[in-house]
ZATIGU-222829 format. One record per residue (C-alpha): residue number from 1; chain; x, y, z. Coordinates in Angstrom, 1 decimal. Layout:
NUM;A;X;Y;Z
...
This chain:
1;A;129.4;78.2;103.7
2;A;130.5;81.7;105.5
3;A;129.5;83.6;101.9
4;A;126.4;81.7;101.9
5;A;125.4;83.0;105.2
6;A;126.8;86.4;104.2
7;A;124.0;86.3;101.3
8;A;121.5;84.9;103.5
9;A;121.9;88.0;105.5
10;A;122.0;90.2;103.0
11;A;118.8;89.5;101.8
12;A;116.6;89.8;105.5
13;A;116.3;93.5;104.6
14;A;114.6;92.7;101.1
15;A;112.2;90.4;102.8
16;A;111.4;92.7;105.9
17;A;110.7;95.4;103.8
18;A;108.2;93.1;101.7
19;A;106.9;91.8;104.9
20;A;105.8;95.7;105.7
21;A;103.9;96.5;103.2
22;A;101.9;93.7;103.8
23;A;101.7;94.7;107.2
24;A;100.8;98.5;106.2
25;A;98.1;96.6;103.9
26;A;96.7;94.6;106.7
27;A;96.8;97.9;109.4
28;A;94.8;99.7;106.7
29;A;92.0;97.0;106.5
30;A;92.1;97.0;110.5
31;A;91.5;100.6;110.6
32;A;88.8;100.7;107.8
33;A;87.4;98.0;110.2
34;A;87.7;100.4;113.1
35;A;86.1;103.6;111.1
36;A;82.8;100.9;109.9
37;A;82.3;99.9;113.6
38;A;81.9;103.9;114.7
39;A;80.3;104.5;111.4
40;A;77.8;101.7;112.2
41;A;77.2;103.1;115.5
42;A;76.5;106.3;113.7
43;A;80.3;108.3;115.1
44;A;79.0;108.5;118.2
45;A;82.6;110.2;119.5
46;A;82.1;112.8;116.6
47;A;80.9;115.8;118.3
48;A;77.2;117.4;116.8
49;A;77.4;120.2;114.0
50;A;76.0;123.5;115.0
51;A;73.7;124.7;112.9
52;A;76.1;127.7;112.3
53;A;78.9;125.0;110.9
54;A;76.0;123.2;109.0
55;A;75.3;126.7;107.0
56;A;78.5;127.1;106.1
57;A;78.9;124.0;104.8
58;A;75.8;124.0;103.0
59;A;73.6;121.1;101.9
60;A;75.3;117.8;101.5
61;A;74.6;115.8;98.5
62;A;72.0;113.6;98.0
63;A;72.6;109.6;98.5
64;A;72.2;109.0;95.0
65;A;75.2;110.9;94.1
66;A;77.3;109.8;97.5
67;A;75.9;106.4;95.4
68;A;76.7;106.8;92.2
69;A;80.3;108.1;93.3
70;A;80.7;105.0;95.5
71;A;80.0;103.1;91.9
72;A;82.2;104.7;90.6
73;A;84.9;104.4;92.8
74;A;84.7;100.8;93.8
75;A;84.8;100.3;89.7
76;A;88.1;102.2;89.4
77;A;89.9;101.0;92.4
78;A;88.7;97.5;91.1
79;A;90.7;97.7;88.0
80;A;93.6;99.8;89.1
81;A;94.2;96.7;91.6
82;A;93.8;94.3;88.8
83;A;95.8;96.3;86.4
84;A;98.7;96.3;89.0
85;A;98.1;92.1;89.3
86;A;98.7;92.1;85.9
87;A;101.6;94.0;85.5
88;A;102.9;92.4;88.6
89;A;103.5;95.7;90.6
90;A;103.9;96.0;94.0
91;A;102.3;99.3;94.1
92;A;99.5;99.6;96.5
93;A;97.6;102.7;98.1
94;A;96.2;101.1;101.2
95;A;95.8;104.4;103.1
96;A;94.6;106.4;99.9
97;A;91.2;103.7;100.3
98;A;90.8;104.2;103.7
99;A;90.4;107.8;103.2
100;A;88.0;107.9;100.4
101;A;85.8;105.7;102.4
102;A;86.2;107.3;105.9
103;A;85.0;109.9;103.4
104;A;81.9;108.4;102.2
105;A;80.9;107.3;105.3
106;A;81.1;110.7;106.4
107;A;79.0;111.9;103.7
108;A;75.8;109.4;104.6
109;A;76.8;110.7;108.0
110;A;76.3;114.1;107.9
111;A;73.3;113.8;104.9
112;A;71.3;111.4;107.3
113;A;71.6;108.5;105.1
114;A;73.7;106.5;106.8
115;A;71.9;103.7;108.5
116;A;70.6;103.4;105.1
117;A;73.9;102.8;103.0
118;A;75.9;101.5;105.6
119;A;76.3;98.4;104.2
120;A;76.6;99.4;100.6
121;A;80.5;101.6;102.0
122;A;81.2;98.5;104.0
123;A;80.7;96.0;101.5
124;A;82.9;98.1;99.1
125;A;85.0;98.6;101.5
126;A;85.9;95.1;102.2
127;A;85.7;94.1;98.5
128;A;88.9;96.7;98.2
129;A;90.7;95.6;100.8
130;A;90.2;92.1;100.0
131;A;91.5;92.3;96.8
132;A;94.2;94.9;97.6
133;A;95.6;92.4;100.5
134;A;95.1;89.5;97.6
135;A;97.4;91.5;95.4
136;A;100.2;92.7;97.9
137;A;100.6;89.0;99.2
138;A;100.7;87.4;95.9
139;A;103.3;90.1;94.7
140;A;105.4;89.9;98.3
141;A;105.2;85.6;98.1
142;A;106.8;86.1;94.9
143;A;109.6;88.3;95.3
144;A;110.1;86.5;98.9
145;A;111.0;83.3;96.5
146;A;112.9;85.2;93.9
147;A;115.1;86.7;96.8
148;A;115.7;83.0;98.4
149;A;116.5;81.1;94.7
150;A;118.9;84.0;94.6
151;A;121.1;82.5;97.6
């Protein structure tokens, strides 16, 4: 009975460290929450660009290609995710999503488009993360069970 326990204890670390990343995955869906409610308020804590700062960045780029790279990424993070569901992998980029759409929002932002296309980041947004959590807590329910029919 002692060795059993012995296992049983050797094992917590294995399912703490699966119960993180599905706490990473869920903290990175909070904080793309977070980012949509100032983006939907239009970053009012951002401070204004000068028009000095605004020359040297240039022009931003039109919505339709801000759009057509959203397309494009919510297609390729789509089947990356479902590629790792297939394979079974436990790989997962939470904060690498949040970035890219803090990112677009910040490109509506600062082209004036985003009370416009709002929806269209948010809706991506939450498609990702959706399925990203979907994957991480199928892939962490499994090895949870292939760790405990181990004892």
């Amino acid at each position: 009975m002692a060795r059993g326990a012995k296992a049983n204890k050797g094992n917590i670390p294995e399912i703490r460290a699966l119960e993180r990343k599905l706490s990473l995955e869920m903290l990175a869906a909070a904080l793309f929450l977070l980012v949509s409610i100032g983006a939907g308020k239009g970053f009012p804590f951002l401070p204004a660009l000068t028009p000095k700062i605004r020359t040297v960045l240039g022009a931003p780029p039109s919505p339709n290609m801000i759009n057509t790279l959203l397309l494009l990424y919510i297609f390729s993070a789509i089947i990356l995710i479902l590629g790792r569901m297939m394979a079974a992998s436990g790989k997962a980029s939470p904060f690498g999503h949040l970035g890219y759409l803090t990112g677009f929002y910040f490109f509506h932002h600062f082209s004036g488009s985003l009370p416009e296309y709002f929806w269209a980041v948010f809706i991506t947004g939450i498609t990702i993360y959706f399925l990203e959590c979907y994957h991480i807590f199928l892939y962490c329910t499994e090895e949870s069970k292939k760790i405990r029919e181990k004892e």
